[in-house]
C-alpha positions as CSV (number, residue, x, y, z in Angstrom):
1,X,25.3,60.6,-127.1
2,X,27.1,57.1,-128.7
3,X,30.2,56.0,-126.7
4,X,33.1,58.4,-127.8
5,X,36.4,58.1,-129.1
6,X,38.1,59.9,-126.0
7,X,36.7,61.1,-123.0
8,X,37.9,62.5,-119.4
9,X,37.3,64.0,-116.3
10,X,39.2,66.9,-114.9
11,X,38.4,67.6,-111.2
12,X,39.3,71.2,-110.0
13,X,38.5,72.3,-113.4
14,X,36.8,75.9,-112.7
15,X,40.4,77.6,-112.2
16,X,44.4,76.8,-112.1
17,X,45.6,73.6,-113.7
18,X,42.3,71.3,-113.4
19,X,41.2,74.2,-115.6
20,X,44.5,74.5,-118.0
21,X,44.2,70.4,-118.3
22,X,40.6,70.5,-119.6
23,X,41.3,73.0,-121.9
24,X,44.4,71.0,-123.4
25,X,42.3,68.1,-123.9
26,X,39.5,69.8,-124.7
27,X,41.3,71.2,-127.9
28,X,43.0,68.2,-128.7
29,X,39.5,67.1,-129.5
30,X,38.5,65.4,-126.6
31,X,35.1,64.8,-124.8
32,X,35.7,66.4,-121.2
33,X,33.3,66.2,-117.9
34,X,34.8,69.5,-115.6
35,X,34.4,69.2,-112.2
36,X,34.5,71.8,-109.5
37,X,32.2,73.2,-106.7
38,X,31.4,76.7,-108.4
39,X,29.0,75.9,-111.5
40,X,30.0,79.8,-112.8
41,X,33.8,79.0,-112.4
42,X,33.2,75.6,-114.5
43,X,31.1,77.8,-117.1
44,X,34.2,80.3,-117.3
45,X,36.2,77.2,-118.6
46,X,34.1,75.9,-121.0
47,X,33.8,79.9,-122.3
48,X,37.8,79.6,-122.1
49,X,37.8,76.8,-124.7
50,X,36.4,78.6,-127.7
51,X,35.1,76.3,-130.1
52,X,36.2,73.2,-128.2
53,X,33.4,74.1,-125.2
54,X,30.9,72.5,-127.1
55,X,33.3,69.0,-125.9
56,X,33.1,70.0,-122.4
57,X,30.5,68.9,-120.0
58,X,30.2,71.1,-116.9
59,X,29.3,69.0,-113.5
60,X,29.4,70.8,-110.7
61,X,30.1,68.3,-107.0
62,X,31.9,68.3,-103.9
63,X,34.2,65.9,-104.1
64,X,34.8,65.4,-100.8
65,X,30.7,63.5,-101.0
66,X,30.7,60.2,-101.6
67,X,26.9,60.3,-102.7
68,X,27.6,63.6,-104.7
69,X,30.6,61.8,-106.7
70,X,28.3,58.9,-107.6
71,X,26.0,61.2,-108.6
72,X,28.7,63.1,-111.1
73,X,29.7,59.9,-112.2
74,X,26.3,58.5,-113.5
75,X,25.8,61.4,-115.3
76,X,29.3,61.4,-116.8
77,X,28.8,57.8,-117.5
78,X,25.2,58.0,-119.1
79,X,26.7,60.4,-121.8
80,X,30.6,59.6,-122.6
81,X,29.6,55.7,-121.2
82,X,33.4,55.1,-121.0
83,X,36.2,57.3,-119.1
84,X,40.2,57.3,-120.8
85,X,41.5,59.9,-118.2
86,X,40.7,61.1,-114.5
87,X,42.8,63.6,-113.8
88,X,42.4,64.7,-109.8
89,X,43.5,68.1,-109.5
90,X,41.4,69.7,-107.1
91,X,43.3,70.8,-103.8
92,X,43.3,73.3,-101.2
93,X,44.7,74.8,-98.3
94,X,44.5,77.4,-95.3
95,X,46.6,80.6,-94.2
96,X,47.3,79.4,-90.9
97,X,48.6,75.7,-91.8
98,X,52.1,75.8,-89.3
99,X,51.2,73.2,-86.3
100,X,51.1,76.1,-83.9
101,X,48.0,77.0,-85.9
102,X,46.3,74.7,-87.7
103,X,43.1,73.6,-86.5
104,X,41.5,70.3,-86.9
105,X,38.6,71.7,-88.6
106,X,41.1,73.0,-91.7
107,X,43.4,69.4,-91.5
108,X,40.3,67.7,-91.6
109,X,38.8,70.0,-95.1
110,X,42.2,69.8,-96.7
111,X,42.4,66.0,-96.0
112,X,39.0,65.3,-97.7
113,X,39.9,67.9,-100.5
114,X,43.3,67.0,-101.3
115,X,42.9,63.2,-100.7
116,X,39.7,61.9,-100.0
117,X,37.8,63.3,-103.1
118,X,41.2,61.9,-105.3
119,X,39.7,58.3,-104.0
120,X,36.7,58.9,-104.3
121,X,36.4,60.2,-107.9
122,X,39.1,57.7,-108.5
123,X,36.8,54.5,-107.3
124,X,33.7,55.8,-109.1
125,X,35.5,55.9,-112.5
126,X,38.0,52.3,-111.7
127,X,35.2,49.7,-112.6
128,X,34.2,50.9,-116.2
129,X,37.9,51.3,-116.7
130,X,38.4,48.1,-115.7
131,X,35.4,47.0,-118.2
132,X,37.5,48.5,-121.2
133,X,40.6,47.1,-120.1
134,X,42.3,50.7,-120.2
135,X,42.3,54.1,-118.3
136,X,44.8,56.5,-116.8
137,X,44.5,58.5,-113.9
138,X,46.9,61.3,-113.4
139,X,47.0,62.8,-109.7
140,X,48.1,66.5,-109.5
141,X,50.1,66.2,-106.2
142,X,53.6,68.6,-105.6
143,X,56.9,67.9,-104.7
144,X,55.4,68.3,-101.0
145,X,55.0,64.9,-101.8
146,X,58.6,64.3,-101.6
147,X,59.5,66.6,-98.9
148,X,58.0,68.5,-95.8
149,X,58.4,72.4,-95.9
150,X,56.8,74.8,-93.5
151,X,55.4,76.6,-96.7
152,X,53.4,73.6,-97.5
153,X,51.9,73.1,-93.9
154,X,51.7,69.5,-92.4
155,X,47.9,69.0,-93.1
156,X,48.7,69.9,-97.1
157,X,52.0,67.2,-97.1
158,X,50.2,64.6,-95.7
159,X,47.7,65.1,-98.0
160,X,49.6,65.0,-100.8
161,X,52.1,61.6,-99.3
162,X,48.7,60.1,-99.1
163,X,48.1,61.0,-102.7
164,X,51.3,59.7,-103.7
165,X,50.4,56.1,-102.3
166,X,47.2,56.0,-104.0
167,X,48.9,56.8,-106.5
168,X,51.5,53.8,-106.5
169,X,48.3,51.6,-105.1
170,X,46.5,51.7,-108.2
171,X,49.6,50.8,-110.3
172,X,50.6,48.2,-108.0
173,X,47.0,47.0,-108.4
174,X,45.3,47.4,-111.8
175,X,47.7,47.2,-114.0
176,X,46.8,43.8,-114.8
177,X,43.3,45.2,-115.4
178,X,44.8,47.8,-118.3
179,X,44.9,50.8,-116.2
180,X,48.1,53.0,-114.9
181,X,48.6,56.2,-112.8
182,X,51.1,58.8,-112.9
183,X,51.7,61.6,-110.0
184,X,52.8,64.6,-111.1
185,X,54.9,66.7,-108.5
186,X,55.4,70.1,-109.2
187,X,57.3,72.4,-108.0
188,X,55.9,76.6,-107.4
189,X,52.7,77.2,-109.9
190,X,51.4,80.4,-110.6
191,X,47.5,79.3,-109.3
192,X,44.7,80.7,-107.1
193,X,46.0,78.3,-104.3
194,X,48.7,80.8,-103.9
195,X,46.4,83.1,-102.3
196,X,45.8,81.3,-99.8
197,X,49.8,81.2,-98.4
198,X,50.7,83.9,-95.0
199,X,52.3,85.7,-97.3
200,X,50.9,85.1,-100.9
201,X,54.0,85.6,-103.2
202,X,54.7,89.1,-105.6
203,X,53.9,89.5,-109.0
204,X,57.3,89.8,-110.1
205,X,57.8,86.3,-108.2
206,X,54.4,84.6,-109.6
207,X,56.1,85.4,-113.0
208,X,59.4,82.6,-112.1
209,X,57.1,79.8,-111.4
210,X,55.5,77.2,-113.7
211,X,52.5,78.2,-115.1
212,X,49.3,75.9,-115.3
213,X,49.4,75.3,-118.9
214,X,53.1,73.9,-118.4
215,X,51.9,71.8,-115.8
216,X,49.1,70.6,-118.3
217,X,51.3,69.3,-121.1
218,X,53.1,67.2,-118.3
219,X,49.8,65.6,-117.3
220,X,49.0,65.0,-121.6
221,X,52.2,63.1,-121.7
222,X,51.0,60.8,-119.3
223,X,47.8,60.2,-120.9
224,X,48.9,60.4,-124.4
225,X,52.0,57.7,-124.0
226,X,51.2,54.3,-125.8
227,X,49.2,52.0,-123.0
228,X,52.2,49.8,-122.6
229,X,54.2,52.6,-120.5
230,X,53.3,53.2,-117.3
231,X,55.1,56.8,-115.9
232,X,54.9,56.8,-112.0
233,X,55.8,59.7,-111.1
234,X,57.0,63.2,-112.8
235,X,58.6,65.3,-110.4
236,X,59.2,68.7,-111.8
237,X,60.7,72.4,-111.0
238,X,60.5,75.8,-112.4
239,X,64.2,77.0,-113.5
């Protein structure tokens, strides 16, 4: 494959907004590498997209190895040889996340999840942005990012604080090399993740929150603004 015109990679991709992001850009005729753990979830996606799969190049990788991300990321790089967009939406978390219950086992999974694969995915793809003097990453966070909640759990809000610096370190860094960031912090989405709270919410609740695709168009802003704008952060709430 020559160098395309656009190209990105969408972590978390196999379900929930990673997935709803790929898809967007996917159709908007975009070359996409997905990246998630489960190869079948990553193959639902790219079934999802219709005509646009044939755009969509499935990688499965744990994120949270640094040998497995370079690994993605020579692949990715051997076809697309350039990268427009990382968007880091992968993210997890664990029923019993309240201090009185979280083991360090979980903190430590969620930390490398939520924050440790955002850097690492986000230093494989920095240096051939840096090459083509442009790039925007877009990190999926929440508005735990602004403020601590027992629904969130402390291990999943310090995760995400993290991922919010990150996120201000890379604008406060290479944006002299042509390349911005933008954290998006949502509010209640209607994801998978939701599962995995004590008491997952209703159906008739799931139905009042934001819903991946709205979460998506959000994310397409940020990539889609002119190169001269740089959007920090987009903090966001369902009605």
């Amino acid at each position: 494959m020559s160098i395309v015109k656009n190209a990105a990679v969408v972590t978390g991709a196999g379900s929930g907004v990673g997935r709803a992001v790929a898809l967007l850009l996917a159709r908007q005729g975009w070359h996409v590498a997905i990246v998630g753990r489960r190869s079948s979830a990553l193959q639902e996606t790219v079934l999802l997209a219709g005509e646009a799969g044939s755009l969509i190049l499935p990688c499965p990788c744990d994120i949270t190895s640094p040998e497995a991300v370079d690994k993605m990321a020579q692949r990715v790089l051997a076809l697309f040889e350039k990268v427009d967009a990382l968007v880091n939406a992968a993210g997890t978390n664990t029923p019993k996340r309240s201090l009185a219950e979280l083991t360090y086992g979980n903190y430590q999974h969620i930390l490398e999840t939520n924050l440790t694969g955002a850097y690492l995915c986000t230093q494989a793809f920095l240096p051939v942005m840096r090459k083509h003097r442009c790039g925007t990453v877009v990190n999926v966070i929440s508005d735990a990012a602004k403020q601590a909640s027992p629904k969130a759990g402390p291990a999943y809000v310090a995760s995400k604080f993290g991922l919010a610096g990150l996120t201000q370190s890379i604008n406060a860094e290479e944006k002299a090399n042509g390349i911005r960031a933008c954290a998006l912090l949502p509010g209640d989405i209607d994801t998978p993740l939701l599962n995995l709270r004590p008491n997952p919410p209703s159906p008739e609740q799931r139905q009042l929150m934001m819903q991946p695709e709205d979460v998506a168009q959000c994310a397409w802003l940020a990539i889609s603004l002119p190169q001269r704008v740089i959007v920090e952060e987009i903090l966001f709430r369902p009605r």
